[in-house]
PAVEXVEX-376530 format. One record per residue (C-alpha): x, y, z; residue number from 0; residue in three letters. Coordinates in pm, 1 decimal, decimal comma, always signed. Example, Ala and Ser with C-alpha at 12.3 -4.5 7.8 and 13.67 -1.06 7.14 Angstrom:
<rs>
       c1       c2       c3 fidren rolo
  +1230,0   -450,0   +780,0      0  ALA
  +1367,0   -106,0   +714,0      1  SER
</rs>
This chain:
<rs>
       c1       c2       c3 fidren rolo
   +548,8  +3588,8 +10668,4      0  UNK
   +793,4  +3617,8 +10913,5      1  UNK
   +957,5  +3290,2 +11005,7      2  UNK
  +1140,5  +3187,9 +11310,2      3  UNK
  +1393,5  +2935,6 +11380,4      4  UNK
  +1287,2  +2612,4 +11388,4      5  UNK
  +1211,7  +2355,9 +11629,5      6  UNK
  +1309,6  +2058,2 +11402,1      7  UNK
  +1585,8  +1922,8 +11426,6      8  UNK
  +1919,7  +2061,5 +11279,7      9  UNK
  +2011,1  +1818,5 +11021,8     10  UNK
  +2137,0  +1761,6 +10651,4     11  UNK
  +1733,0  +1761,7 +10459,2     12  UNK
  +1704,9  +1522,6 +10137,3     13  UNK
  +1644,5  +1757,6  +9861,5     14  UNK
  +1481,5  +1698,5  +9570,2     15  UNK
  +1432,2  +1951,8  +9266,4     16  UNK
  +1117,6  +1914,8  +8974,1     17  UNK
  +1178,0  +2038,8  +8657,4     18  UNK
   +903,8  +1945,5  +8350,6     19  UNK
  +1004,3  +1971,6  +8010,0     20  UNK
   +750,7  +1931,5  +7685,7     21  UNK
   +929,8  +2072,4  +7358,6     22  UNK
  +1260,8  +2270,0  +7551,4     23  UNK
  +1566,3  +2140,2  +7371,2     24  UNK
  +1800,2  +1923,6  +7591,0     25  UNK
  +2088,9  +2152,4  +7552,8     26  UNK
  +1890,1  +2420,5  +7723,5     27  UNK
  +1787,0  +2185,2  +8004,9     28  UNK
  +2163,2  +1980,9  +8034,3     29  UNK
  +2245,9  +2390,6  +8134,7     30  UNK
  +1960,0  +2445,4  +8398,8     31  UNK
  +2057,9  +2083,8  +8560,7     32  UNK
  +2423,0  +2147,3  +8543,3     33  UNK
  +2382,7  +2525,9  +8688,4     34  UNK
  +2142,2  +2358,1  +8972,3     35  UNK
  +2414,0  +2166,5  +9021,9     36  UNK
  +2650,1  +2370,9  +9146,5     37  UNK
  +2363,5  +2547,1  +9385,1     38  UNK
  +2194,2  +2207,8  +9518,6     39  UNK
  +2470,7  +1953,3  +9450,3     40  UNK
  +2269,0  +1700,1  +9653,5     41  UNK
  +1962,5  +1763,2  +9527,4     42  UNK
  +1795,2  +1456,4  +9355,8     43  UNK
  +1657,7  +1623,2  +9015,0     44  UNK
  +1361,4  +1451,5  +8831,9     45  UNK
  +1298,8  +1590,0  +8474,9     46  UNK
   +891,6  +1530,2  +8432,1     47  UNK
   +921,4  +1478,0  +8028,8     48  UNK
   +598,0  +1497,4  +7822,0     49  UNK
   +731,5  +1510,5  +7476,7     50  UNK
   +646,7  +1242,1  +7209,0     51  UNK
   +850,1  +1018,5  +6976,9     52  UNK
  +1100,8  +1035,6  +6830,9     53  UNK
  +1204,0  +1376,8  +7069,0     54  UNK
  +1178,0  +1239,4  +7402,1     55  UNK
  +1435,6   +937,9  +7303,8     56  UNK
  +1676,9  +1154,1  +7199,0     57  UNK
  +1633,5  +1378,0  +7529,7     58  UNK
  +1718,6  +1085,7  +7716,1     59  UNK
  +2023,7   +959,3  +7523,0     60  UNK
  +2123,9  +1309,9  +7553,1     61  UNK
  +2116,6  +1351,4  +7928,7     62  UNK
  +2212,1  +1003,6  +8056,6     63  UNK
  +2569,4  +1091,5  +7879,2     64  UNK
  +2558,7  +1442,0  +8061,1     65  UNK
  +2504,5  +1258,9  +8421,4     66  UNK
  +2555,1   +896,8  +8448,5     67  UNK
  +2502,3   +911,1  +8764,2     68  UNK
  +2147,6   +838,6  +8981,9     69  UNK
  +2066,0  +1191,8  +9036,0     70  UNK
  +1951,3  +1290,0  +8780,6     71  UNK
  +1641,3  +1111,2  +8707,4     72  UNK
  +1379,0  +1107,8  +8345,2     73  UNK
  +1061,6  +1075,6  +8420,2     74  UNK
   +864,3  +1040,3  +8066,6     75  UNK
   +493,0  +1048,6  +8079,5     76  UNK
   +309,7   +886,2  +7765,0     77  UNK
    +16,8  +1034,8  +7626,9     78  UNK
   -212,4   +798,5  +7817,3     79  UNK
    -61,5   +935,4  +8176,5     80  UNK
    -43,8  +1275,4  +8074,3     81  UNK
   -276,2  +1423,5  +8337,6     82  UNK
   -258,8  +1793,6  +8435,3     83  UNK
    -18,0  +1926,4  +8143,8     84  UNK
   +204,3  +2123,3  +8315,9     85  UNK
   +103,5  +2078,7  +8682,3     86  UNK
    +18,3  +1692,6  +8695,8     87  UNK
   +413,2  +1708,0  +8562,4     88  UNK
   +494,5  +1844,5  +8858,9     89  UNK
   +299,3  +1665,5  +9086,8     90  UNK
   +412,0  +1351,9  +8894,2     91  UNK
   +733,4  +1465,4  +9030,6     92  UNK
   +665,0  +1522,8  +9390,7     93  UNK
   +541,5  +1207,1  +9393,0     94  UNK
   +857,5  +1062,5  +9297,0     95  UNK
  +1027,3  +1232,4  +9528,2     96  UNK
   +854,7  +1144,3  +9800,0     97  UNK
   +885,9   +733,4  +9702,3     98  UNK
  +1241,7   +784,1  +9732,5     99  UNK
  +1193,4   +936,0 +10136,6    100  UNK
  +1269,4  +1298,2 +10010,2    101  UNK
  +1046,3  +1564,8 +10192,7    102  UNK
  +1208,3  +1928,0 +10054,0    103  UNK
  +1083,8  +1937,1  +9729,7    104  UNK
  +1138,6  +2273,7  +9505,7    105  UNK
  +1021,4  +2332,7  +9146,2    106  UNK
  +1164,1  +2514,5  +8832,2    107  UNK
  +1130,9  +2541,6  +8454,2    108  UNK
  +1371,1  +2417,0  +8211,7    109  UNK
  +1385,5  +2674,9  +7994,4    110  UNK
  +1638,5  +2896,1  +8200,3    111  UNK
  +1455,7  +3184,6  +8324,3    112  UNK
  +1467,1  +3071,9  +8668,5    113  UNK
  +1782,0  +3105,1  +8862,6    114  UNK
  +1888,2  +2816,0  +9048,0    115  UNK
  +2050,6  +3011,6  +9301,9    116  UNK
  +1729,3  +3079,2  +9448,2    117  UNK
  +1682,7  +2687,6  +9551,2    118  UNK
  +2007,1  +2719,5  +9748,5    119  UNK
  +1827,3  +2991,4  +9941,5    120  UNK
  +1475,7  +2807,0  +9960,2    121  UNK
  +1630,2  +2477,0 +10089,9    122  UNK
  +1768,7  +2695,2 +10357,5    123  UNK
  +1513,7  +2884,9 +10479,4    124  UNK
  +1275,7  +2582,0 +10491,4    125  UNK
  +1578,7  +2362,2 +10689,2    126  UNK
  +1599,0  +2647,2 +10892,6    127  UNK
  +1318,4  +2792,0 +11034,3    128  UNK
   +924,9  +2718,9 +11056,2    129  UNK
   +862,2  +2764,8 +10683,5    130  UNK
   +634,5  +2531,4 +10477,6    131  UNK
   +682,9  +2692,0 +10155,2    132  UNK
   +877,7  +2868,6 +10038,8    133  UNK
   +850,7  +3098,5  +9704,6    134  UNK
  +1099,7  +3259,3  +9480,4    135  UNK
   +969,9  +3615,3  +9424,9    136  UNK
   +998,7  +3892,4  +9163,6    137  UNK
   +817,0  +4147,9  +9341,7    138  UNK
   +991,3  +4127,4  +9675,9    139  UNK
  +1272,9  +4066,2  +9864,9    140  UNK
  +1486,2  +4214,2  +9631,0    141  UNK
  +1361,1  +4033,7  +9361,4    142  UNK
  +1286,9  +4176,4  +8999,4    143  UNK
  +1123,1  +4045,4  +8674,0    144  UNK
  +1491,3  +4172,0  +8510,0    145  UNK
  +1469,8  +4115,8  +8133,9    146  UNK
  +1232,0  +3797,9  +8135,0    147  UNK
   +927,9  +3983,5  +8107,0    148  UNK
   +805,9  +4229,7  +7806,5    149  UNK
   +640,1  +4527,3  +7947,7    150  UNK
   +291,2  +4345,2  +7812,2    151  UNK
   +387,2  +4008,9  +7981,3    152  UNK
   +496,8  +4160,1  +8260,3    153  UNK
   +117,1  +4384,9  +8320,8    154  UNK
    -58,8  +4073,8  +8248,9    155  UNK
   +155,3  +3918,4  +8532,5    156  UNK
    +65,4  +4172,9  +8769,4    157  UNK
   -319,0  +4151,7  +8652,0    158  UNK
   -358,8  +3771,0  +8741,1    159  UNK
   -162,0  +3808,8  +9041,0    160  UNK
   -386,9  +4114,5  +9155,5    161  UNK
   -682,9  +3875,5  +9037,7    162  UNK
   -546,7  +3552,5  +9289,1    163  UNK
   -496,7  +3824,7  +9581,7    164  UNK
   -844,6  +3972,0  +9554,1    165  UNK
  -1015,2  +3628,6  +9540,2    166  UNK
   -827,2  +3479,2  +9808,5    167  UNK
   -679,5  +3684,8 +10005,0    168  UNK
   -592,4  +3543,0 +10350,4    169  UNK
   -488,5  +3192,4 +10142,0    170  UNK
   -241,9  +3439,8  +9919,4    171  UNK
   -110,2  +3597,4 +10275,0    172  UNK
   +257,4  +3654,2 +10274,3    173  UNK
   +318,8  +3542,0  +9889,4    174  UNK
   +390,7  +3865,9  +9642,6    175  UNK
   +434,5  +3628,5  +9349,4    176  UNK
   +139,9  +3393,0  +9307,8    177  UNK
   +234,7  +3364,1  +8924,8    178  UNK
   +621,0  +3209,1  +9029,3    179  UNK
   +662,2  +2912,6  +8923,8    180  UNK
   +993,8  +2856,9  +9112,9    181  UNK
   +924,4  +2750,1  +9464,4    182  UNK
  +1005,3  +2428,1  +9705,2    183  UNK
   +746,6  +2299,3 +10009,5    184  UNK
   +747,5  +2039,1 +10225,4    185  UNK
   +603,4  +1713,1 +10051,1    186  UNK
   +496,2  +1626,1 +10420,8    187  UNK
   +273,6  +1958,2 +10419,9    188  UNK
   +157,7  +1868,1 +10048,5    189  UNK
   -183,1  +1659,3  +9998,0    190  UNK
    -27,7  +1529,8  +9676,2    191  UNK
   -309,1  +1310,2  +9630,5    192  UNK
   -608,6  +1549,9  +9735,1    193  UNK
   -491,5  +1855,3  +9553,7    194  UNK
   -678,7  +1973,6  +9212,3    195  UNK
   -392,9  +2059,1  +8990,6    196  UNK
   -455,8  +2156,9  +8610,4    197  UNK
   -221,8  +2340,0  +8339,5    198  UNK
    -56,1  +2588,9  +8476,4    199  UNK
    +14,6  +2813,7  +8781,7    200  UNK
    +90,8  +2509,1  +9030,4    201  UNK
   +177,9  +2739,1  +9344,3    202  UNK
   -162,4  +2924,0  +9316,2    203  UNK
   -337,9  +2611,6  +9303,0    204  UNK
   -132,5  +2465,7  +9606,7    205  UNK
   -160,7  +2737,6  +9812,6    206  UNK
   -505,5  +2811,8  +9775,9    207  UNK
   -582,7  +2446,2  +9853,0    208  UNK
   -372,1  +2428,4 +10200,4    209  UNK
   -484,6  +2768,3 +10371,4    210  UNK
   -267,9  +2621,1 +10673,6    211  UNK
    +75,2  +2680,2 +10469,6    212  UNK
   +336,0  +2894,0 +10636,9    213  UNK
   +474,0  +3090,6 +10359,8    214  UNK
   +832,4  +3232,7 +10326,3    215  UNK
   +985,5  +3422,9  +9980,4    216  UNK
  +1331,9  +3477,7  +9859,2    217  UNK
  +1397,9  +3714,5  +9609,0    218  UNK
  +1513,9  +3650,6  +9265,6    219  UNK
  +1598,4  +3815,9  +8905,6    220  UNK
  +1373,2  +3683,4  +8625,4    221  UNK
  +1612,4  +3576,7  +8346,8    222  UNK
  +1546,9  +3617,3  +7981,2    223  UNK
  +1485,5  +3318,8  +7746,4    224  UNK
  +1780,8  +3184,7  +7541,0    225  UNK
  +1571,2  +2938,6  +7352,7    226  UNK
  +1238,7  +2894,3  +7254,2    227  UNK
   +913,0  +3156,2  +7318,2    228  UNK
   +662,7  +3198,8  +7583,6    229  UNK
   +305,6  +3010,6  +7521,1    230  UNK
   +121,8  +3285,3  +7673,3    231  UNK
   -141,2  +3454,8  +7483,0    232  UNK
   -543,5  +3447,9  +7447,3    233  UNK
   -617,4  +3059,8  +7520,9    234  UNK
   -394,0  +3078,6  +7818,0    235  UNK
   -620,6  +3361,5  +7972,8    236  UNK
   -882,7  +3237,1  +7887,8    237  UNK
   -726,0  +2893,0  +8117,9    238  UNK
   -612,4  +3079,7  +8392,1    239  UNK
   -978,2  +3211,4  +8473,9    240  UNK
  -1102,4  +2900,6  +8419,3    241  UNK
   -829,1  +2807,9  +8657,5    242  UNK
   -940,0  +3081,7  +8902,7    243  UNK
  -1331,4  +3034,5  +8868,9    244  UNK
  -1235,0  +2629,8  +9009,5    245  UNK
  -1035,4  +2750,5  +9278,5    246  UNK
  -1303,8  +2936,8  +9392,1    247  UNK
  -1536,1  +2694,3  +9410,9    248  UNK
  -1321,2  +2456,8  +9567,7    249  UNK
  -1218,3  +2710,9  +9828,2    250  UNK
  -1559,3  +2841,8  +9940,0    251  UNK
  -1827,7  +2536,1  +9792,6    252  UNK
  -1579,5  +2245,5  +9900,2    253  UNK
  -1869,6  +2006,3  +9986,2    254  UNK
  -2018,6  +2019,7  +9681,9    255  UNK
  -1709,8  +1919,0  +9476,1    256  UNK
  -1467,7  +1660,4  +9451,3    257  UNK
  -1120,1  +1679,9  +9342,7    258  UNK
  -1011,5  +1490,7  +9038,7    259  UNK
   -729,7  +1480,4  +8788,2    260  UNK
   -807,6  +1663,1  +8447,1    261  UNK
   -650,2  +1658,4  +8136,3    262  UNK
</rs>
């Protein structure tokens, strides 16, 4: 889209940064929260953890000596409030955010492959023009998948992004990266409590349920992984159309379903 300058009033925004973690190691994380840091040094940061004993214990011990201080907040989710996976993490988040009076809420892994920078940019655009969304983009705006993405990872990106933008195309307007998981919206825009979220792919699930969303992108270099390995593969294909198949019910059928959280 192209945005404007906004009518809101010019004023420091509460920020507020989501990042869920399951099995990343807290050194990884401590350096994603210390390099958003330095980007967002306001920013309130929740960590959505859904690990299990004795790991998440020691993830906490661990980053309350990193930061002390109150902004930087652990947010464990037991087994029995572990809706969503991946996406009820971040909503989980939001949610807590938006308790504490904090509207601008962005979202990014913990595993490093997202550059913080790009929330510096996001908080900006959306404090400074007419912007709901706003979504940090490989594919545009400079932006590049770099040397996070295999050549087989990155076709299969393409393919389910191709996929989201044939199903729903005036909802995808504007957005080059449906599959970015690094983005920040408006809480205030955001039916956190009306929204179907499930696994994976949070932003394509968010935007196809608000068609109203004005959507802006920044550009950004997909980083490679220092730790850890990608869970994509066969089972999380076979999610993602399951994923698509609901959207597209809920987008066109809407009165014959009802949202719900799903494990």
């Amino acid at each position: 889209m192209t945005t404007t300058s906004s009518n809101r009033p010019h004023r420091t925004a509460r920020i507020g940064v989501v990042i869920p973690v399951r099995t990343e190691p807290a050194k990884q994380v401590i350096g994603v929260v210390r390099e958003l840091c330095v980007f967002v040094p306001t920013a309130t940061i929740v960590i959505v953890d859904d690990s299990d004993e004795p790991h998440w214990r020691q993830f906490e011990s661990e980053l309350s000596d990193a930061f002390p201080g109150s902004h930087v907040q652990l947010l464990h989710r037991s087994d029995a409030t572990r809706w969503g996976r991946l996406a009820g993490a971040v909503f989980d988040g939001f949610r807590s955010l938006r308790e504490q009076g904090i509207d601008l809420a962005g979202c990014l892994d913990g595993d490093g492959q997202h550059d913080p920078a790009a929330l510096q940019a996001m908080a900006h655009l959306l404090s400074t023009t007419d912007a709901d969304a706003v979504v940090a983009s490989r594919y545009s705006c400079d932006g590049s998948p770099g040397s996070g993405l295999s050549p087989v990872r990155m076709a299969a990106s393409r393919a389910c992004h191709l996929a989201a933008r044939t199903l729903f195309p005036t909802r995808t307007r504007g957005c080059h990266d449906t599959m970015s998981g690094c983005f920040m919206i408006r809480l205030s825009c955001l039916e956190l409590d009306n929204t179907w979220v499930h696994r994976f792919k949070v932003l394509l699930q968010v935007l196809v349920q608000h068609p109203g969303l004005r959507v802006a992108e920044v550009g950004y270099t997909f980083r490679s992984r220092e730790l850890g390995e990608s869970h994509a593969g066969v089972d999380e294909a076979k999610a993602y159309a399951q994923c698509l198949a609901k959207l597209f019910r809920l987008a066109y059928f809407p009165p014959a379903l009802q949202y719900a959280k799903e494990r």
